[in-house]
C-alpha positions as a Python dict, from the first residue, in 0.01 Angstrom:
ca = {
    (1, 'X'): (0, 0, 0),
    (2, 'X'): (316, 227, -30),
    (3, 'X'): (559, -37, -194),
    (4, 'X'): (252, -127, -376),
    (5, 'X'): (288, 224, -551),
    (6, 'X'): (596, 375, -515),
    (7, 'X'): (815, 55, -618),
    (8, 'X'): (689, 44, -951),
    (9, 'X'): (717, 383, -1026),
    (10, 'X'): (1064, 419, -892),
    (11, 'X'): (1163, 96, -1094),
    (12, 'X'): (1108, 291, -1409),
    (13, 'X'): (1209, 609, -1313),
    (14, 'X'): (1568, 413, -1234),
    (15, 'X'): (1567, 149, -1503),
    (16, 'X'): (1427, 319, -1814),
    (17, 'X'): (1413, 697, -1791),
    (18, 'X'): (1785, 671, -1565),
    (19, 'X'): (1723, 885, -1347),
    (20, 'X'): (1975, 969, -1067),
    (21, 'X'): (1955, 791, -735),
    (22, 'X'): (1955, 1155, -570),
    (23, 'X'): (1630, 1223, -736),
    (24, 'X'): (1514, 891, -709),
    (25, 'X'): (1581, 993, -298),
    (26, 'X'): (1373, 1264, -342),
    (27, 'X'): (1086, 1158, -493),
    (28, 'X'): (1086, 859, -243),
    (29, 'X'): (1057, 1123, 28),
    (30, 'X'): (795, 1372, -146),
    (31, 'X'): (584, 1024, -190),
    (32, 'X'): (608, 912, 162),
    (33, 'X'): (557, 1286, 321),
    (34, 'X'): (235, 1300, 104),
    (35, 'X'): (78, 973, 198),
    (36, 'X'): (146, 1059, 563),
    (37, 'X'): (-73, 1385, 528),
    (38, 'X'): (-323, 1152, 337),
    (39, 'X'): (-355, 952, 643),
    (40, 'X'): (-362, 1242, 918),
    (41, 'X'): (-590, 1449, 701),
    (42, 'X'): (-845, 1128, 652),
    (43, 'X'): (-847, 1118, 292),
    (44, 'X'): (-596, 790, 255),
    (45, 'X'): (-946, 604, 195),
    (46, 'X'): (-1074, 775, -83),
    (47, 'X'): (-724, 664, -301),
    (48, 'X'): (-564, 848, -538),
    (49, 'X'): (-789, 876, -802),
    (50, 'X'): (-1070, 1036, -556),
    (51, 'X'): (-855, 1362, -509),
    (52, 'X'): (-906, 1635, -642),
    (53, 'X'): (-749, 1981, -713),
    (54, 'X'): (-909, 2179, -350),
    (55, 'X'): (-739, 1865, -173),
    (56, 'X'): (-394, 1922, -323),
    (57, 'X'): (-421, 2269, -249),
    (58, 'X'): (-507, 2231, 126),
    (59, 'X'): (-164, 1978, 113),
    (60, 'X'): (51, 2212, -64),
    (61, 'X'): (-56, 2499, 174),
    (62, 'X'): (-4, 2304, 470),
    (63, 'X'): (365, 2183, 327),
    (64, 'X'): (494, 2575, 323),
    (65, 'X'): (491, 2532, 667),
    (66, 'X'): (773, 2251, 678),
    (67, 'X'): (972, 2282, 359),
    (68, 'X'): (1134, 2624, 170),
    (69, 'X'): (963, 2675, -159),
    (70, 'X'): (1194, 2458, -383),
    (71, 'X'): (1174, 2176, -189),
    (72, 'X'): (857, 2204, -190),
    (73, 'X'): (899, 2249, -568),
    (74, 'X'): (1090, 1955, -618),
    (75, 'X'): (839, 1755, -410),
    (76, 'X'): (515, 1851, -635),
    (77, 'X'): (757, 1807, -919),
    (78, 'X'): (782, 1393, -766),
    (79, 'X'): (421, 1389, -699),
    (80, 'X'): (313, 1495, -1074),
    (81, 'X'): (572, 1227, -1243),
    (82, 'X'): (395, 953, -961),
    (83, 'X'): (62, 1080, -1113),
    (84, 'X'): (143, 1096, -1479),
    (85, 'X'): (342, 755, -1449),
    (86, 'X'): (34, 553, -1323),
    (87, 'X'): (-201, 770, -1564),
    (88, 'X'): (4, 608, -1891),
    (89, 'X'): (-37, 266, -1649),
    (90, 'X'): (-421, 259, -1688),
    (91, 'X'): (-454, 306, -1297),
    (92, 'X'): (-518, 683, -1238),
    (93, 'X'): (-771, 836, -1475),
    (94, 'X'): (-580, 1178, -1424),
    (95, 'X'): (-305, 1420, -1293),
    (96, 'X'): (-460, 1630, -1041),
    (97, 'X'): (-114, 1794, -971),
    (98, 'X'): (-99, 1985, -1265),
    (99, 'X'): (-228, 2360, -1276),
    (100, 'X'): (-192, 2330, -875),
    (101, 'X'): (-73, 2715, -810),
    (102, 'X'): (304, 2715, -637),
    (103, 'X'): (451, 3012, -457),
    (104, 'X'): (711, 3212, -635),
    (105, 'X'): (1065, 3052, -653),
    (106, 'X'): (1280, 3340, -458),
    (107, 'X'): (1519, 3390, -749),
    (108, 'X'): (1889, 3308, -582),
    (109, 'X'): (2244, 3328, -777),
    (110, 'X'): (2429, 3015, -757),
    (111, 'X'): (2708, 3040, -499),
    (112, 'X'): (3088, 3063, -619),
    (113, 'X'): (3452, 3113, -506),
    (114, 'X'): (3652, 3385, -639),
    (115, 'X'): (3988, 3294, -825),
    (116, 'X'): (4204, 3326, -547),
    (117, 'X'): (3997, 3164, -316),
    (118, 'X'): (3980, 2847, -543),
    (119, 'X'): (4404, 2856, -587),
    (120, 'X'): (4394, 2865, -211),
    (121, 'X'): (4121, 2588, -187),
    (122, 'X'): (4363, 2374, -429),
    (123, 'X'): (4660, 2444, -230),
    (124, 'X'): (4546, 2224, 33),
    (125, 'X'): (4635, 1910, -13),
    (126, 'X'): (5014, 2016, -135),
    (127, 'X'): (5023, 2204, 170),
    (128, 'X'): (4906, 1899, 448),
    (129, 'X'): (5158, 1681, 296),
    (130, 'X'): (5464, 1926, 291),
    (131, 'X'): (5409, 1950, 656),
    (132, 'X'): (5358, 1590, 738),
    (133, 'X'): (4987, 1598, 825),
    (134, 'X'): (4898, 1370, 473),
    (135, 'X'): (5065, 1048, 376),
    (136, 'X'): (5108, 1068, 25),
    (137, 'X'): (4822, 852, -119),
    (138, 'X'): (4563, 1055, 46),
    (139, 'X'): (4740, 1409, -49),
    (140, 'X'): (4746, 1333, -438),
    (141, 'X'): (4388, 1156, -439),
    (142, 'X'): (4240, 1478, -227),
    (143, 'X'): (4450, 1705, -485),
    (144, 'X'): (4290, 1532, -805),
    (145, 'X'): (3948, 1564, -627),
    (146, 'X'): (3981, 1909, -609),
    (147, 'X'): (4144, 1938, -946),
    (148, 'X'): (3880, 1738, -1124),
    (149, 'X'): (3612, 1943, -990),
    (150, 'X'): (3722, 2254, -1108),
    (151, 'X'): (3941, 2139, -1392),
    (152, 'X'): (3663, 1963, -1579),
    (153, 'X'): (3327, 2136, -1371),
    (154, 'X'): (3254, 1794, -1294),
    (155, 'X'): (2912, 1698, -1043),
    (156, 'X'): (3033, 1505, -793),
    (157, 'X'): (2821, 1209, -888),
    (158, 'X'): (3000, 1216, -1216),
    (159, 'X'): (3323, 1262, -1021),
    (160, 'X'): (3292, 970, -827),
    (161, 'X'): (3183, 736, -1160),
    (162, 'X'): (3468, 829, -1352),
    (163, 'X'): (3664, 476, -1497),
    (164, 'X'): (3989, 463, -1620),
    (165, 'X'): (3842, 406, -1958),
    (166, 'X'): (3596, 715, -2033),
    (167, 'X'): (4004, 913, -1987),
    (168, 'X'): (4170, 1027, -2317),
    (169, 'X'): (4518, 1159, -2066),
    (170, 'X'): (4694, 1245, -2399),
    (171, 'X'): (4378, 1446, -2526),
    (172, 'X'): (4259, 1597, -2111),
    (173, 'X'): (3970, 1486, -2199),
    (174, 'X'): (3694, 1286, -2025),
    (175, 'X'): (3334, 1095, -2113),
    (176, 'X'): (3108, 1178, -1859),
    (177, 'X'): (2813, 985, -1784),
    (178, 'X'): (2522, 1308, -1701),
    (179, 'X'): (2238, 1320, -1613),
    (180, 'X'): (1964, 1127, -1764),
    (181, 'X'): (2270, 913, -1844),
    (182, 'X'): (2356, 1159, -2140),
    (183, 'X'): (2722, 1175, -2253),
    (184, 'X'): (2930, 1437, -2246),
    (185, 'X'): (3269, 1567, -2369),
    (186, 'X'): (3463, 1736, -2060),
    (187, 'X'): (3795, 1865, -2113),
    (188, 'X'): (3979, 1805, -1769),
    (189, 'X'): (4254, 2110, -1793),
    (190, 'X'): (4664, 2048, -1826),
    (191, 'X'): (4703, 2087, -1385),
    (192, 'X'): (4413, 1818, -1332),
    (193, 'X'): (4540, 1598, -1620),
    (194, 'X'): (4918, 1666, -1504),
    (195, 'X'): (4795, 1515, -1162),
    (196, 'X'): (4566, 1244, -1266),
    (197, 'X'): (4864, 1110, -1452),
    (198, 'X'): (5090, 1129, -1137),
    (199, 'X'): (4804, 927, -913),
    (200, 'X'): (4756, 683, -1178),
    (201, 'X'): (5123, 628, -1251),
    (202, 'X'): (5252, 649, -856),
    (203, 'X'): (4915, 524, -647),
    (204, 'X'): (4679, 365, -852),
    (205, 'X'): (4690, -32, -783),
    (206, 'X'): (4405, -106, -1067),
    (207, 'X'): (4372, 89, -1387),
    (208, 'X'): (4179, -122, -1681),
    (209, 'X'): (3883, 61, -1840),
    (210, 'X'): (3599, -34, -1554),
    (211, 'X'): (3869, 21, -1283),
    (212, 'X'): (3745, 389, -1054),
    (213, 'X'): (3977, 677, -1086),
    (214, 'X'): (3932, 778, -723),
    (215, 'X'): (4001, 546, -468),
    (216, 'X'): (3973, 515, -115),
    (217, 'X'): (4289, 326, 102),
    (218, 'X'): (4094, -1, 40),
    (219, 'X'): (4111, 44, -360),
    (220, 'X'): (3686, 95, -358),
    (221, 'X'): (3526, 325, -531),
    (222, 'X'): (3521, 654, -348),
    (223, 'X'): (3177, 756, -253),
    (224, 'X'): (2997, 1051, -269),
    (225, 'X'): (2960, 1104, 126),
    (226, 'X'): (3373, 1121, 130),
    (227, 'X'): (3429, 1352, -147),
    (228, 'X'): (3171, 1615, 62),
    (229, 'X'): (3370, 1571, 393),
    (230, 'X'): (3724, 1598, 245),
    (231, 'X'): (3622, 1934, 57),
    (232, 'X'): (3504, 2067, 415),
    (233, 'X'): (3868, 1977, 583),
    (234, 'X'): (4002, 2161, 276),
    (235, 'X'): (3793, 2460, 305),
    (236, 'X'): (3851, 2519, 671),
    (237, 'X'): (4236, 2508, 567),
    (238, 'X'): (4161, 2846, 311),
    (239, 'X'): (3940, 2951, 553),
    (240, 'X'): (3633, 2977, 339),
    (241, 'X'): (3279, 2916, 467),
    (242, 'X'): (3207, 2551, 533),
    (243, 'X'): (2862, 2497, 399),
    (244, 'X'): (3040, 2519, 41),
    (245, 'X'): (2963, 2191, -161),
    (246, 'X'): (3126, 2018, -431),
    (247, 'X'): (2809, 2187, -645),
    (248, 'X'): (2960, 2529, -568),
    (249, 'X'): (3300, 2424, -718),
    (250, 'X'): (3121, 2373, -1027),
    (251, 'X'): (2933, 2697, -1010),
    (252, 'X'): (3309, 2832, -989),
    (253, 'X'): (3372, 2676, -1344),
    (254, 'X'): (3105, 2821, -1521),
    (255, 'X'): (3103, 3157, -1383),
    (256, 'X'): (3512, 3179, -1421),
    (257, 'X'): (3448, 3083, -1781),
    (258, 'X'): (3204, 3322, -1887),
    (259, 'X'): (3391, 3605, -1686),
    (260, 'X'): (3706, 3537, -1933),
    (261, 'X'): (3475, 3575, -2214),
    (262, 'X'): (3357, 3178, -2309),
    (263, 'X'): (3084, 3163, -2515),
    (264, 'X'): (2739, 3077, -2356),
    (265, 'X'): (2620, 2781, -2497),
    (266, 'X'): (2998, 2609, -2480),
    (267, 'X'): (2944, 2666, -2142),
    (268, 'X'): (2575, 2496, -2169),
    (269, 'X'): (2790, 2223, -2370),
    (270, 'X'): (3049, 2187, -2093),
    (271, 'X'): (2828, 2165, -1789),
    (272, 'X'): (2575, 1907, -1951),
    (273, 'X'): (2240, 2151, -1934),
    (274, 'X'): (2012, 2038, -2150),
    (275, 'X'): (1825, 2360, -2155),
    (276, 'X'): (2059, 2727, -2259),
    (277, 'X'): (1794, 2872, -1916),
    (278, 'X'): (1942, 2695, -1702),
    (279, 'X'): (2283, 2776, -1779),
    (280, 'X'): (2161, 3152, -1843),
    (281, 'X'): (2175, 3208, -1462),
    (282, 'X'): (2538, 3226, -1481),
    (283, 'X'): (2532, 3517, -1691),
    (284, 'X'): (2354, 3701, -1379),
    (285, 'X'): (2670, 3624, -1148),
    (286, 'X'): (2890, 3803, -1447),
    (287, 'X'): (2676, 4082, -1447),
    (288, 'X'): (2678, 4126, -1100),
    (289, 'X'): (3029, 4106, -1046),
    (290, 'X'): (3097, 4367, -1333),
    (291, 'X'): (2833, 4615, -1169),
    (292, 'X'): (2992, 4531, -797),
    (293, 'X'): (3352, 4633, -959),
    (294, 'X'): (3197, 4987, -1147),
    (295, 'X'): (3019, 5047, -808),
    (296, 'X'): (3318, 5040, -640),
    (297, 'X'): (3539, 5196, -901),
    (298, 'X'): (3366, 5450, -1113),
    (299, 'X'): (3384, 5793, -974),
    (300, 'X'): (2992, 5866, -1107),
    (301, 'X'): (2877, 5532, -945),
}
């Protein structure tokens, strides 16, 4: 009955709308943690169409208990596209999900490294081959990592996609496949464009258009997984907390270019938001860096 439901829906969540295969993860797992508290709650037999609204809000009640409030977010969020997809299918006669009451999203600012701390972070790699502990393949492909994260404010997913033939290297510029699979522009910066032009020209064995950027010894495509332990091993090197992901580099980017004075919606334009709120938040770190500095400096403060 599960792969009876779910594989459909997934199929065009993956194939048509192109969704990520993060979020096609996560909707897997909001699906399958539902149906289980279907089954121990006794209601698997009435189907999805005999819910209604006092039965999702006994479920969502009972899941506070065993995820924060945005996973549990991002799990109704699943549920409601699983609804609405076999609604337009002719096999639900409705979307009980919607209007179901949420708790409050606490309202966090994104997580980011100061300047120094990122030139420190970026040091790394230099500084494990100078003293012998990186053989030089793995010292300029960590390096352009690093340097293509912050450089171009790239997600990782995009990071690890990037072919040799979405790079202008004359222009610094790169075509980014998004979200949604939505193009965007990304200028890469002259240090990250200095260094991709050193790995492709002194490490790179392949390098027509479809060929990876970042490699691992074996000349695959470097996955996701690696590019999340590698920044850890660089982090403990600046001494910088370890529960810092590639996600926070890019919060680096945006908040770095708004504190020199970018213009918001470039910014939006940069990162690949589709929506001006979403990039908004950023604004918040700004202002609460600039009242953290008068706090500390302002004799009235």
């Amino acid at each position: 009955m599960v792969a009876e439901w779910l594989d459909p829906f997934l199929a065009h969540l993956g194939q048509e709308r192109r969704y990520s295969a993060y979020t096609l993860r996560n909707y897997r797992q909001a699906f399958e943690d539902f149906h289980r508290w279907l089954e121990s709650a006794g209601l698997l037999a009435r189907g999805f169409d005999g819910l209604g609204s006092r039965e999702l809000r006994d479920f969502v009640i009972e899941a506070q208990r065993r995820f924060d409030r945005r996973t549990l977010h991002n799990h109704v969020s699943g549920l409601r596209a699983f609804y609405r997809y076999w609604h337009w299918q002719g096999r639900l006669g409705g979307n009980p999900f919607l209007g179901i009451p949420l708790p409050k999203l606490e309202k966090r600012l994104p997580q980011f490294l100061t300047e120094q701390q990122i030139v420190r972070l970026l040091q790394g790699p230099q500084r494990l081959l100078e003293n012998g502990s990186l053989d030089g393949f793995t010292a300029w492909r960590d390096r352009l990592v690093l340097e293509l994260l912050y450089g171009g404010g790239l997600r990782v997913s995009e990071l690890c996609g990037l072919d040799y033939g979405r790079i202008d290297l004359e222009a610094g510029v790169a075509r980014v496949l998004g979200k949604g699979r939505k193009e965007r522009l990304c200028p890469l910066g002259r240090v990250a464009t200095a260094v991709l032009s050193r790995w492709r020209g002194e490490f790179a064995r392949e390098t027509s258009p479809s060929a990876p950027v970042l490699v691992t010894p074996q000349h695959e495509r470097l996955p996701v997984r690696q590019v999340q332990l590698l920044l850890k091993r660089y982090l403990a090197l600046a001494e910088l907390p370890l529960d810092l992901t590639p996600h926070k580099i890019r919060h680096s980017y945006a908040t770095h270019l708004l504190n020199a004075g970018a213009d918001l919606r470039l910014v939006q334009e940069l990162l690949g938001h589709a929506s001006l709120a979403t990039t908004q938040i950023y604004t918040h770190v700004s202002i609460a860096r600039l009242k953290d500095v008068y706090d500390r400096a302002h004799p009235r403060a």
